[in-house]
ZADO-1210 file (C-alpha; in nm, 4 decimals, padded with zeros to 6 digits):
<atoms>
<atom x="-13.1516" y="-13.0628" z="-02.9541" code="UNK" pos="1"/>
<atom x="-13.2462" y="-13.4114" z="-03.1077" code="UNK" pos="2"/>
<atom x="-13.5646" y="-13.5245" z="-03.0954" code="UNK" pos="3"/>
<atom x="-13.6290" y="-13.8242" z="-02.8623" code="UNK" pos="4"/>
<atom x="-13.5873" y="-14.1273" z="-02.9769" code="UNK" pos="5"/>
<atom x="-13.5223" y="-14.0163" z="-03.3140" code="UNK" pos="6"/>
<atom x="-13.6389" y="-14.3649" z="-03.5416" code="UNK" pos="7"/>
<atom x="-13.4756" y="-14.2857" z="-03.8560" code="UNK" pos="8"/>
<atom x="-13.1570" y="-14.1340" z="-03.8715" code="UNK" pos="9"/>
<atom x="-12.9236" y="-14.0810" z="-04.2459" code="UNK" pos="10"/>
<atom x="-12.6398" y="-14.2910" z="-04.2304" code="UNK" pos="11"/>
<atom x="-12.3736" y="-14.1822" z="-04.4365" code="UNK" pos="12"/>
<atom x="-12.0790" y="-14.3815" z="-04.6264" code="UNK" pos="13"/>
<atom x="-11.7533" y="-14.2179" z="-04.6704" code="UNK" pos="14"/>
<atom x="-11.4440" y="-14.3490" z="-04.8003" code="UNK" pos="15"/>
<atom x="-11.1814" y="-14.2241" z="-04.5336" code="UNK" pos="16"/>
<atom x="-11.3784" y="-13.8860" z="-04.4828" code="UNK" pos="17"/>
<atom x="-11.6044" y="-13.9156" z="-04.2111" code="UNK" pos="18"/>
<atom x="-11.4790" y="-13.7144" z="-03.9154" code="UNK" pos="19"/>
<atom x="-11.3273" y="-13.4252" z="-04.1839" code="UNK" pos="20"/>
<atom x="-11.7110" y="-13.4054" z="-04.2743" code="UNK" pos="21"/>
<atom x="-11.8997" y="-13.4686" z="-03.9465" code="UNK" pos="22"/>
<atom x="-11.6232" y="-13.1773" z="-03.8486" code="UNK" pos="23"/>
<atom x="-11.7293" y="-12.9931" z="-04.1236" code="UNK" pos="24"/>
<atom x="-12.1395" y="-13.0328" z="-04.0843" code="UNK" pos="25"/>
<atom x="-12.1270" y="-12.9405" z="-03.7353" code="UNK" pos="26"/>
<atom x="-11.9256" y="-12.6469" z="-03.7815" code="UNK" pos="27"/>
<atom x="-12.1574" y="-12.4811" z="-04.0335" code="UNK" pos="28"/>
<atom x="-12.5278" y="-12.5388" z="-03.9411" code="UNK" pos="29"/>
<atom x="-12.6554" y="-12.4177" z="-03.5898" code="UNK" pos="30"/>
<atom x="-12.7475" y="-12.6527" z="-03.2763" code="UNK" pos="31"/>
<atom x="-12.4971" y="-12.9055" z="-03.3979" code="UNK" pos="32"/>
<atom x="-12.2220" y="-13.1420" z="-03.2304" code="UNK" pos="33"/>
<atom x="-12.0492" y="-13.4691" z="-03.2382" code="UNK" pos="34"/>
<atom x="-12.2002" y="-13.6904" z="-03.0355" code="UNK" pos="35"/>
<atom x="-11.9649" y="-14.0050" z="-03.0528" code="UNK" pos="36"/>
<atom x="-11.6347" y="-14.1629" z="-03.2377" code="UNK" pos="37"/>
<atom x="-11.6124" y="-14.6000" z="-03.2274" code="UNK" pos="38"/>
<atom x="-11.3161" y="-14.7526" z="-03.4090" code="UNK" pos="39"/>
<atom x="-11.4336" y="-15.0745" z="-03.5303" code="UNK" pos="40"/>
<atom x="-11.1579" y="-15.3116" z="-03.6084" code="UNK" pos="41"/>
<atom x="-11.1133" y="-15.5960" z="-03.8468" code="UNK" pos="42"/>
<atom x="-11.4091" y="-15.5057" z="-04.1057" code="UNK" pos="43"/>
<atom x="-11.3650" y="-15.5877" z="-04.4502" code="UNK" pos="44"/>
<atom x="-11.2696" y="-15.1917" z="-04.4865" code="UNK" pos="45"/>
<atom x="-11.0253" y="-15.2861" z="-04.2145" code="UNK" pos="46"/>
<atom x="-11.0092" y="-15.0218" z="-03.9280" code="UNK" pos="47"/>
<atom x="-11.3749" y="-14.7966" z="-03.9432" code="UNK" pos="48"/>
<atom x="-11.4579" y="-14.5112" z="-03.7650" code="UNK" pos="49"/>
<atom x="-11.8572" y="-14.4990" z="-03.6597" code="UNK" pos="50"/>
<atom x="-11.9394" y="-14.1045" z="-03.6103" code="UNK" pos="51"/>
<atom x="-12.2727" y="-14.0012" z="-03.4452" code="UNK" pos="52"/>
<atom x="-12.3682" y="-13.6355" z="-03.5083" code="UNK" pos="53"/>
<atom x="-12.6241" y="-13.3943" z="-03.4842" code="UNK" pos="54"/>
<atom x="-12.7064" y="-13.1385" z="-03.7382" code="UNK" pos="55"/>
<atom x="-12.9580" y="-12.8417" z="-03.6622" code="UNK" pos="56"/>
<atom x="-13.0766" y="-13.1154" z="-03.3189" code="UNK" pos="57"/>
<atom x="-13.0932" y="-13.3605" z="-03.6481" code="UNK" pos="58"/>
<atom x="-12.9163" y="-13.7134" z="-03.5533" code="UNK" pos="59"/>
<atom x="-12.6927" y="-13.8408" z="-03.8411" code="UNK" pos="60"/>
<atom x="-12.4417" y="-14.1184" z="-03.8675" code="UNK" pos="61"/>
<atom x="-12.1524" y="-14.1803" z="-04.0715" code="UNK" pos="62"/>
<atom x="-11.8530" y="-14.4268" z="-04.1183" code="UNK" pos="63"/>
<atom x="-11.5423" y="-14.4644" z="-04.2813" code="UNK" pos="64"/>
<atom x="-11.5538" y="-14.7800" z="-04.4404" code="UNK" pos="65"/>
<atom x="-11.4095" y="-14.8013" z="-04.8068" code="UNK" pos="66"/>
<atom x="-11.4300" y="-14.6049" z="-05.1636" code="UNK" pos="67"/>
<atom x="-11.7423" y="-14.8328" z="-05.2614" code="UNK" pos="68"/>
<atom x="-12.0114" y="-14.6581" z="-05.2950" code="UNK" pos="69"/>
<atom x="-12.0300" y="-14.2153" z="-05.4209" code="UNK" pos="70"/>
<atom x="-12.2563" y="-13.9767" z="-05.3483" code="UNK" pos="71"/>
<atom x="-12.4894" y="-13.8570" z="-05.5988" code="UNK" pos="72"/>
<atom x="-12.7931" y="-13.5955" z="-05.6004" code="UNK" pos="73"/>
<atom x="-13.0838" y="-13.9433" z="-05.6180" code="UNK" pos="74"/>
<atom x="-13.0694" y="-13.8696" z="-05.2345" code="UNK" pos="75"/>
<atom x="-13.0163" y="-13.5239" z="-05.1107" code="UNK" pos="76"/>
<atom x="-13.1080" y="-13.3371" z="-04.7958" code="UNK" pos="77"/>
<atom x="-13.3118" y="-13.0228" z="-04.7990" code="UNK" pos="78"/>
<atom x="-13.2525" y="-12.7572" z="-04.5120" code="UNK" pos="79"/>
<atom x="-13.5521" y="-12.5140" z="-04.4115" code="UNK" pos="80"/>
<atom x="-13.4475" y="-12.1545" z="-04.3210" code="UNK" pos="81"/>
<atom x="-13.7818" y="-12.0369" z="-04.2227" code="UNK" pos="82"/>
<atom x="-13.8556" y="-11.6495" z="-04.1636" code="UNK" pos="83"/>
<atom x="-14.1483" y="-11.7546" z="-03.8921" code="UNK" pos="84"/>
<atom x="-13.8468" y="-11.9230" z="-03.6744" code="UNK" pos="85"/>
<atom x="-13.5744" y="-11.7522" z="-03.7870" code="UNK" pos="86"/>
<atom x="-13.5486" y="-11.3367" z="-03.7784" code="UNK" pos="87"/>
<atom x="-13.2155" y="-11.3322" z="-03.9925" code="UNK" pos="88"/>
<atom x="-13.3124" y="-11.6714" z="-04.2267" code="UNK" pos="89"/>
<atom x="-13.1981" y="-11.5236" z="-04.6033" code="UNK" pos="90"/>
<atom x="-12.8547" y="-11.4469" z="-04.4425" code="UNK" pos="91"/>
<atom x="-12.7989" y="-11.7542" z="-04.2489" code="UNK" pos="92"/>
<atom x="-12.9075" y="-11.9712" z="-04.5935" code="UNK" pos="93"/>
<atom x="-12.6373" y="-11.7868" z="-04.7840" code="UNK" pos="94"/>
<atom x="-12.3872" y="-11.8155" z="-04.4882" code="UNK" pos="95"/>
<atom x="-12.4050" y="-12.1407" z="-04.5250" code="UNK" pos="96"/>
<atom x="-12.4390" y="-12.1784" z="-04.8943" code="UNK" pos="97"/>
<atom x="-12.0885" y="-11.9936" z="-04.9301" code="UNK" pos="98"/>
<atom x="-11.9224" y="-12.2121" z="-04.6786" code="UNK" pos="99"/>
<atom x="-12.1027" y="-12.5955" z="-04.8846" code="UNK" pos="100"/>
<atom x="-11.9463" y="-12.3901" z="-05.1929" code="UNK" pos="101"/>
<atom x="-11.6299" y="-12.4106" z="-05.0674" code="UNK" pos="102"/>
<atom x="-11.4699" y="-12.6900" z="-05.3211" code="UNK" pos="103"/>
<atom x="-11.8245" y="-12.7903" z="-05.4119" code="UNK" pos="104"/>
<atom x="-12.0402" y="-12.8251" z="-05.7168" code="UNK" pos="105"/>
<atom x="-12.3645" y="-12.6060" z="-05.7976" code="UNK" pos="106"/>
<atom x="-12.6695" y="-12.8085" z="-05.9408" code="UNK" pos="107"/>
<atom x="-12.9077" y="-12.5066" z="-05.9194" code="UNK" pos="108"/>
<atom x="-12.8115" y="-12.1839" z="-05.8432" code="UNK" pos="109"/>
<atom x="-12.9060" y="-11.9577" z="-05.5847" code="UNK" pos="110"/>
<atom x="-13.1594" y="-11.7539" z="-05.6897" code="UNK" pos="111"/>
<atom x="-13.4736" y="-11.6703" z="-05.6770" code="UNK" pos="112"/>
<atom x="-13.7519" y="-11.9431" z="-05.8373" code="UNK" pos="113"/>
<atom x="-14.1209" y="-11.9685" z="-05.8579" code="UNK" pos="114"/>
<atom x="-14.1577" y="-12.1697" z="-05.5664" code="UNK" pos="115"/>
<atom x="-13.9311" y="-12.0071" z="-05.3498" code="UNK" pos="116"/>
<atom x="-13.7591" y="-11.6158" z="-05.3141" code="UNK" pos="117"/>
<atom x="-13.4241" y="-11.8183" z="-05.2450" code="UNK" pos="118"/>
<atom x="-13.3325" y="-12.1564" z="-05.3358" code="UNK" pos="119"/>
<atom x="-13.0256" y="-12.3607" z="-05.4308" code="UNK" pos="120"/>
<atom x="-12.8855" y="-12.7313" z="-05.4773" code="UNK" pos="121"/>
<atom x="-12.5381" y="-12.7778" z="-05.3866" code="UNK" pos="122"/>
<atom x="-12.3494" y="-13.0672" z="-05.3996" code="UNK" pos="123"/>
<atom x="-11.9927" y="-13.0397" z="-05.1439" code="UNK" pos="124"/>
<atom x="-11.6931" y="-13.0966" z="-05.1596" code="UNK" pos="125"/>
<atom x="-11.7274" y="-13.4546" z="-05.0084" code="UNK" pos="126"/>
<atom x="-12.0076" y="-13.5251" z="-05.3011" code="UNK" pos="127"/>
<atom x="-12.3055" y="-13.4985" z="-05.0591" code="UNK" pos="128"/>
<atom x="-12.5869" y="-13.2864" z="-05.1896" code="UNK" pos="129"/>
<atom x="-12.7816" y="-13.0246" z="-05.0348" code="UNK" pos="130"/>
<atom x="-13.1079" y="-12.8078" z="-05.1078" code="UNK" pos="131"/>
<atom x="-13.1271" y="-12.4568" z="-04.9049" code="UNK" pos="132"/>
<atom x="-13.4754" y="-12.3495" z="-04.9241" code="UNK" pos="133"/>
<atom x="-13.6299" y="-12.0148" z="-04.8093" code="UNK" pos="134"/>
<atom x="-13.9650" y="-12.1149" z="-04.6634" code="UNK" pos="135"/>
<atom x="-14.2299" y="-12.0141" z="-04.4600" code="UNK" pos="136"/>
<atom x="-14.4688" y="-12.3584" z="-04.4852" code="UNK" pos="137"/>
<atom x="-14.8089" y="-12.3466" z="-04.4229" code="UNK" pos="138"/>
<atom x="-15.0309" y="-12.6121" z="-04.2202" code="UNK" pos="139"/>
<atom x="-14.7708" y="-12.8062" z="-04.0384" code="UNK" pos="140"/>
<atom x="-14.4464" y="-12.7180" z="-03.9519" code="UNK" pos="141"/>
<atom x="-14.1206" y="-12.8798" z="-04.1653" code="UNK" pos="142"/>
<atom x="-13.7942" y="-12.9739" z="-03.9732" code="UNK" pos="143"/>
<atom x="-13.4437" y="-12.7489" z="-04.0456" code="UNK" pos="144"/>
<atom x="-13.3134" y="-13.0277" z="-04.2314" code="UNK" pos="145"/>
<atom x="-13.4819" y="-13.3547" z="-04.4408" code="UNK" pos="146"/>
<atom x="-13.3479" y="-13.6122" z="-04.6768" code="UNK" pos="147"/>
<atom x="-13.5240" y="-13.5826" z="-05.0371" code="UNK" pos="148"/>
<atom x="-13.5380" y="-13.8364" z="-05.2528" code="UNK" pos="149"/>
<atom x="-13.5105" y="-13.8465" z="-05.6493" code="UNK" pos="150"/>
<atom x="-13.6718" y="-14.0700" z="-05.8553" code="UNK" pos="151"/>
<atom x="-13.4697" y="-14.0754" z="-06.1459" code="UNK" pos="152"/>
<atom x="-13.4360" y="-14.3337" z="-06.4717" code="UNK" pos="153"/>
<atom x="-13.6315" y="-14.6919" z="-06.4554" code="UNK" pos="154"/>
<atom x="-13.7232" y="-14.5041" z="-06.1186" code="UNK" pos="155"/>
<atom x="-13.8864" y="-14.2266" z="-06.3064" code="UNK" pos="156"/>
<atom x="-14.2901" y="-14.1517" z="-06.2032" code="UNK" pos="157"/>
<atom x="-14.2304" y="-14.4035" z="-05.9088" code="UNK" pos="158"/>
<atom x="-14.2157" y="-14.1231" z="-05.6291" code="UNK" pos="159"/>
<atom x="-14.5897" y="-14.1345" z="-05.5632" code="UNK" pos="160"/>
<atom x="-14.6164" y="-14.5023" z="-05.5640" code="UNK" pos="161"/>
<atom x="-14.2871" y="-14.5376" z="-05.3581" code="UNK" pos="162"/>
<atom x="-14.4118" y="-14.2696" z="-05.0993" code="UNK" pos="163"/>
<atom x="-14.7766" y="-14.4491" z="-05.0635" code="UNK" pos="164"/>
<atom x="-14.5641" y="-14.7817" z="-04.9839" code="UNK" pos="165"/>
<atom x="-14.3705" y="-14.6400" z="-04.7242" code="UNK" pos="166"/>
<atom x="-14.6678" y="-14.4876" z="-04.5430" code="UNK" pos="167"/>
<atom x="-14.8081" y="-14.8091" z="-04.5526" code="UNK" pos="168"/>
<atom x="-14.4966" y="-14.9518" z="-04.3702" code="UNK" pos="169"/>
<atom x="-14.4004" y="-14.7127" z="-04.1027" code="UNK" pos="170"/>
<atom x="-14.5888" y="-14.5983" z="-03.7973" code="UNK" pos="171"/>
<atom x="-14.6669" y="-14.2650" z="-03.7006" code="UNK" pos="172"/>
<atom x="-14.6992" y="-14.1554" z="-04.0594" code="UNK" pos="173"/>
<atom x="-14.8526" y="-13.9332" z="-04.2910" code="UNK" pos="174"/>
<atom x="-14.8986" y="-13.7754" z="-04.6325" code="UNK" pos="175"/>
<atom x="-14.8245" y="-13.3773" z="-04.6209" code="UNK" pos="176"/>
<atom x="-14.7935" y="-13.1551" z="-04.9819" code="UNK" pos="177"/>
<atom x="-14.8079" y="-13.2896" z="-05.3058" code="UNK" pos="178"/>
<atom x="-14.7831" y="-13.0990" z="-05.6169" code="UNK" pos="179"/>
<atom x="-14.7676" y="-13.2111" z="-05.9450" code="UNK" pos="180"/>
<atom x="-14.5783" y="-13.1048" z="-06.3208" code="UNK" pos="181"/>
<atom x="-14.8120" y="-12.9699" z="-06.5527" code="UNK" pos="182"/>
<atom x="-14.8285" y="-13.0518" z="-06.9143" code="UNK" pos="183"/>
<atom x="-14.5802" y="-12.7605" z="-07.0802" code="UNK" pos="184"/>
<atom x="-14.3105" y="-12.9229" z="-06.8970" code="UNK" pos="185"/>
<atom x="-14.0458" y="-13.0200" z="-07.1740" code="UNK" pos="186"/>
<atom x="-13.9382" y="-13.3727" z="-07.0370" code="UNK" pos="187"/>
<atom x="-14.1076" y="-13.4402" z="-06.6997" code="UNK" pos="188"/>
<atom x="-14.4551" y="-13.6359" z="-06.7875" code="UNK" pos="189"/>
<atom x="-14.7644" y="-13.4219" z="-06.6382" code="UNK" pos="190"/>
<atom x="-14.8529" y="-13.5449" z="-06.3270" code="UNK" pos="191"/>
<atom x="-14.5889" y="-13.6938" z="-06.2094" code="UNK" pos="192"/>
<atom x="-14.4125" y="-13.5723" z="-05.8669" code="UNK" pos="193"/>
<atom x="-14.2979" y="-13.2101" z="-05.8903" code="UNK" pos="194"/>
<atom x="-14.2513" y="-13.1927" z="-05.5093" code="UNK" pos="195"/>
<atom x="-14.3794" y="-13.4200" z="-05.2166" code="UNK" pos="196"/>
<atom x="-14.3691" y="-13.4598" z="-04.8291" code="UNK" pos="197"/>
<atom x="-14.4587" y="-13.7247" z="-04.6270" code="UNK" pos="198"/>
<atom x="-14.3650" y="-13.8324" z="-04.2281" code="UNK" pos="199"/>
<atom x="-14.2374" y="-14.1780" z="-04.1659" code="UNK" pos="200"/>
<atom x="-14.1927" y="-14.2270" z="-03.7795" code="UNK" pos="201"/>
<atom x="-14.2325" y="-13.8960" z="-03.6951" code="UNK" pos="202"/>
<atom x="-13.9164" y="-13.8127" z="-03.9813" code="UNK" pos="203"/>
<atom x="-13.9900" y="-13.5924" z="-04.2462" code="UNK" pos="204"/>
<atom x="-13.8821" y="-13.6777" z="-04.6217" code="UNK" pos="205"/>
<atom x="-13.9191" y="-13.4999" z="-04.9680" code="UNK" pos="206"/>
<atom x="-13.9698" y="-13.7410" z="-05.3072" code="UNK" pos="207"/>
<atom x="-14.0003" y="-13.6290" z="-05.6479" code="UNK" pos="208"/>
<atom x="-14.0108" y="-13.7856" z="-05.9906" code="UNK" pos="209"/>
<atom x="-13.7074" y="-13.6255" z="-06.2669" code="UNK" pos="210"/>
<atom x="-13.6954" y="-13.7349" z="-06.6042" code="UNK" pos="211"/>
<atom x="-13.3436" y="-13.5313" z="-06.6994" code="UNK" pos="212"/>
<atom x="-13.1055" y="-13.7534" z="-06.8309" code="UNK" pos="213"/>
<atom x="-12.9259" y="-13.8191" z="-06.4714" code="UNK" pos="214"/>
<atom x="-12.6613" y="-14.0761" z="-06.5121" code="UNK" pos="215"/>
<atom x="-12.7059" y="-14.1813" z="-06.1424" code="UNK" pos="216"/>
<atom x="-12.9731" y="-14.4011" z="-05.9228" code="UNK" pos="217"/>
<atom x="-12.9756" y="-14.4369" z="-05.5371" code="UNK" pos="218"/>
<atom x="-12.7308" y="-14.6636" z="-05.3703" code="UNK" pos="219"/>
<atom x="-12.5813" y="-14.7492" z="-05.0103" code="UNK" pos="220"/>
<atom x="-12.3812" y="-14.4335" z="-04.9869" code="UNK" pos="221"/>
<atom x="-12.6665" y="-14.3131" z="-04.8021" code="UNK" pos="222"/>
<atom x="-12.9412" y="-14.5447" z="-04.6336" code="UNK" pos="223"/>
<atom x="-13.1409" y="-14.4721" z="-04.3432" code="UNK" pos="224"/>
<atom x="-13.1258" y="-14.6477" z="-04.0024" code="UNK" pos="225"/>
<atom x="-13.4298" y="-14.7717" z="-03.8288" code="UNK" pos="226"/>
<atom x="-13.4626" y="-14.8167" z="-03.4436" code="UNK" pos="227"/>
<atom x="-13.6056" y="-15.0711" z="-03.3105" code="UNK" pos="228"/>
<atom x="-13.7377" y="-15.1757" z="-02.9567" code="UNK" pos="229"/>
<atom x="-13.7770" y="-15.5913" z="-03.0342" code="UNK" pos="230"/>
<atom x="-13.7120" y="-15.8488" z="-03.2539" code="UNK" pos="231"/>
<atom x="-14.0906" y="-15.8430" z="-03.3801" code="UNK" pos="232"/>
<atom x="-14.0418" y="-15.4549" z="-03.5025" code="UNK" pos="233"/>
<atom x="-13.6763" y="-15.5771" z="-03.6585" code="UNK" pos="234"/>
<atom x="-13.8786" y="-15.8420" z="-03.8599" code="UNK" pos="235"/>
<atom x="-14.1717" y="-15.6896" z="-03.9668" code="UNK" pos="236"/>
<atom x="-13.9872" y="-15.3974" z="-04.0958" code="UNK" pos="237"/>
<atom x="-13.7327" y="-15.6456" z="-04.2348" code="UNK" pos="238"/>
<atom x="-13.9934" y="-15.8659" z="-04.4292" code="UNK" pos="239"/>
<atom x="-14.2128" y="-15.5751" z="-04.5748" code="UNK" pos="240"/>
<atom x="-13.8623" y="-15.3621" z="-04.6842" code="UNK" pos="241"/>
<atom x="-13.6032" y="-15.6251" z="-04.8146" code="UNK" pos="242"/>
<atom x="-13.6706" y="-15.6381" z="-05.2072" code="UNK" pos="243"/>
<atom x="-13.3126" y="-15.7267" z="-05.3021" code="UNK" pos="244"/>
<atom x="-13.1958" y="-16.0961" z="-05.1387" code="UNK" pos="245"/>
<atom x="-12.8294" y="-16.0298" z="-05.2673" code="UNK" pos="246"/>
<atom x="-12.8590" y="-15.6846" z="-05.0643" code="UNK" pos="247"/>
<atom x="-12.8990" y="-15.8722" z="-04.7005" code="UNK" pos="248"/>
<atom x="-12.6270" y="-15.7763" z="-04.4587" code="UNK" pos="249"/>
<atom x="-12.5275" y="-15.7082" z="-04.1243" code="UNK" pos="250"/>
<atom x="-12.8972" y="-15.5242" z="-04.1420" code="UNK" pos="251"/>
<atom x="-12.8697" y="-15.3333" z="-04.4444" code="UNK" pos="252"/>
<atom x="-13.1524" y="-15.3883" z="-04.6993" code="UNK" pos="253"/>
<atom x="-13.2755" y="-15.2772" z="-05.0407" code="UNK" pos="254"/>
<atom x="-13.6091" y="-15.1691" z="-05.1397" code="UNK" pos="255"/>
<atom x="-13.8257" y="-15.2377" z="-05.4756" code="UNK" pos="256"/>
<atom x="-13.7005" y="-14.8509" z="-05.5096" code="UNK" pos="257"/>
<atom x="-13.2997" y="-14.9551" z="-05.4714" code="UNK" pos="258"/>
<atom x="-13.3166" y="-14.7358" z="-05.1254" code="UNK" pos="259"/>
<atom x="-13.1372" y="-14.8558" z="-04.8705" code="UNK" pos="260"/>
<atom x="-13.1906" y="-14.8792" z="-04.4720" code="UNK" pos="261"/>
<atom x="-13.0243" y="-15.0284" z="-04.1497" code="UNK" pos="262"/>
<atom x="-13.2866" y="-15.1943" z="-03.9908" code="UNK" pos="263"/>
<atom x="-13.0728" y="-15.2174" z="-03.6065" code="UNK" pos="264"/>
<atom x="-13.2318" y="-15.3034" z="-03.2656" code="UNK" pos="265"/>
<atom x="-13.2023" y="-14.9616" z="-03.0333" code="UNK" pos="266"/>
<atom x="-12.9688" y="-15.1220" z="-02.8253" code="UNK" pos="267"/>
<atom x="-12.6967" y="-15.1137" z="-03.0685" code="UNK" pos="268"/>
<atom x="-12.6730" y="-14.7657" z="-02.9810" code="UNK" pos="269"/>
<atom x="-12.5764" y="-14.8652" z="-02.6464" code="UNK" pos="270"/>
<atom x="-12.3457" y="-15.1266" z="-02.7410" code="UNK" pos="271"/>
<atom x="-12.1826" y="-14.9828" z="-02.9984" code="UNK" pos="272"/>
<atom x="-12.1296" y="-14.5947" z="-02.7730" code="UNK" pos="273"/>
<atom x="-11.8933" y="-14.4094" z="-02.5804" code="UNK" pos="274"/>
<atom x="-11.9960" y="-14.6089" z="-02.2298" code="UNK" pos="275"/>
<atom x="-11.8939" y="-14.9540" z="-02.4140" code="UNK" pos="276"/>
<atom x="-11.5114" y="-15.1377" z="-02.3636" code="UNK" pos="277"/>
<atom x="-11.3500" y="-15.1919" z="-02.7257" code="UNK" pos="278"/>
<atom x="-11.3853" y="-15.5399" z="-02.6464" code="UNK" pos="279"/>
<atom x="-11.7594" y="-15.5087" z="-02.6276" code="UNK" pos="280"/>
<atom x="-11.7591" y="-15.3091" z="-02.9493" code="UNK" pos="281"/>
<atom x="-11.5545" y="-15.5658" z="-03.0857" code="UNK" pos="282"/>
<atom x="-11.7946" y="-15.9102" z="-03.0213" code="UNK" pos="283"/>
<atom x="-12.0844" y="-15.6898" z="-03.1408" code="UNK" pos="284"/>
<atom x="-11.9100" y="-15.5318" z="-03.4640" code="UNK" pos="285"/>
<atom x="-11.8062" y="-15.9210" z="-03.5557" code="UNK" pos="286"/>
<atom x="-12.1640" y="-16.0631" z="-03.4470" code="UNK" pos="287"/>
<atom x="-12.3187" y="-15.8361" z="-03.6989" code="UNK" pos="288"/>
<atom x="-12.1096" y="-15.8930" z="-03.9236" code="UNK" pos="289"/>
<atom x="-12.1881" y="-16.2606" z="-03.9355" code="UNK" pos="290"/>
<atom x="-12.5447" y="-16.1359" z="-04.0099" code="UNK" pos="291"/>
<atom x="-12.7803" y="-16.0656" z="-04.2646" code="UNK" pos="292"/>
<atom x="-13.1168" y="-15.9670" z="-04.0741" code="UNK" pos="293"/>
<atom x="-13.0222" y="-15.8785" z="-03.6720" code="UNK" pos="294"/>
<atom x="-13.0783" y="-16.0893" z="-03.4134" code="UNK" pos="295"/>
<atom x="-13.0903" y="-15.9163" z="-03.0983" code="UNK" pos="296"/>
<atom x="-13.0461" y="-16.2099" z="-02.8514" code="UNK" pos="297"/>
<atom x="-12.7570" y="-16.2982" z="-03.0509" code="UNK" pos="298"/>
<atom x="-12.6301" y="-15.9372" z="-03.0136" code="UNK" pos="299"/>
<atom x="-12.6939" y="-15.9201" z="-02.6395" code="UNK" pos="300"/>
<atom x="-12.5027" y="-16.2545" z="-02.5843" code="UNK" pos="301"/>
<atom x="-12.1477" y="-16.0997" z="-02.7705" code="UNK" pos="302"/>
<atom x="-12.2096" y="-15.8086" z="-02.6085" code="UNK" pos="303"/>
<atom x="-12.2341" y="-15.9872" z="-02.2513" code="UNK" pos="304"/>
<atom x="-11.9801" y="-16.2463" z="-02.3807" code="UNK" pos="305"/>
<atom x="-12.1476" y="-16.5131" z="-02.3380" code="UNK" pos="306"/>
</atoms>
């Protein structure tokens, strides 16, 4: 099941879509459920549903909250199916390849590659994009499913440089595979990112560099939520993170990369679940939105009315 105290966790923006998908995820990949549905009222996307899932014991969120923002492959999420942990792995990746088909796009197809005897990039029918990977890594082990990042356009040959910044950020983190395009490449400039892993607070991630002519860069479709415990980790993740002033609201950021995150206090898990009156959820959801960088006092007092 999840991991405790899971620190990061993909948030996903959907226009009206959320609990098709979070229906839809859960029903394909193994060791998955919905955890929790809040209705916030009165945003500016007017009524929002808030939907906590887990994929493959992964914890993801998601909300309905407005056509503003598409998904695109800068940000994608690759899924292990790993012989060593899984007897029947090649049939379960193409089980669920057929089923992200359904109504989706192919970026790469499923086939055999150097670096893998099965491999494919899908992108579904809600836009989100997935890699299915037949592995069996080496040295330490990978988790069933990770978000990958693409370093694409002005962004291009920034993947290393982005990845040694946000080691230098988070705790509990380190560096894992790195592997680098050679020189016969046609556009990708030797020795820049081919492939790279690296752990931010105990999360796994993928970056790469791709000079293709992609007519799309990251934005707040996806961003990743980061728990905190007090107002000191809020602000110190806050102040090394925020690159983008404009960006600053109800504890979203932007990076020097144009990633996004959720920097939220713990709590708000608390506040904003299944155990909380829709009046609670209500003084919370209109505190934060009042908000650029989270206060938690301020938080605790809606939530407590006071």
């Amino acid at each position: 099941m999840v991991e405790v105290n899971q620190n990061i966790v993909p948030h996903l923006w959907f226009d009206k879509e959320a609990n098709e998908a979070a229906e839809f995820y859960t029903s394909i990949f193994p060791d998955s459920r919905i955890i929790n549905v809040t209705t916030l009222k009165e945003t500016p996307s007017g009524e929002s549903n808030l939907v906590s899932f887990e994929l493959w014991g992964k914890k993801f969120m998601a909300i309905n909250a407005g056509p503003f923002f598409k998904f695109n492959p800068s940000v994608s999420f690759m899924v292990n199916f790993d012989p060593s942990r899984e007897i029947d792995a090649s049939e379960k990746l193409t089980e669920v390849w057929n089923k992200l088909s359904e109504g989706g796009t192919v970026l790469m197809p499923l086939d055999k590659y150097p670096f893998s005897e099965k491999y494919g990039w899908i992108q579904d029918k809600f836009g989100l994009s997935w890699q299915l990977i037949l592995t069996n890594p080496e040295g330490d082990e990978r988790p069933s499913i990770l978000p990958s990042l693409m370093f694409v356009g002005d962004k291009c040959g920034k993947a290393e440089d982005a990845m040694n910044f946000y080691l230098s950020v988070f705790r509990n983190s380190k560096q894992g595979l790195i592997a680098r395009y050679p020189g016969d490449m046609e556009l990708d400039k030797e020795g820049t990112v081919m492939f790279s892993d690296f752990m931010l607070e105990n999360h796994w991630f993928t970056a790469m560099d791709s000079a293709q002519d992609h007519k799309f860069s990251f934005n707040e479709a996806i961003s990743f939520m980061v728990y905190c415990d007090t107002q000191e980790e809020i602000d110190d993740y806050w102040d090394k993170l925020s690159a983008v002033p404009e960006a600053e609201q109800c504890g979203w950021l932007k990076d020097k990369y144009g990633v996004s995150w959720q920097i939220v206090p713990r709590e708000m898990e608390k506040m904003m679940g299944g155990s909380s009156t829709p009046e609670k959820i209500e003084r919370v959801s209109q505190a934060t939105l009042k908000m650029n960088k989270l206060e938690l006092a301020e938080l605790q007092k809606a939530y407590n009315g006071e």
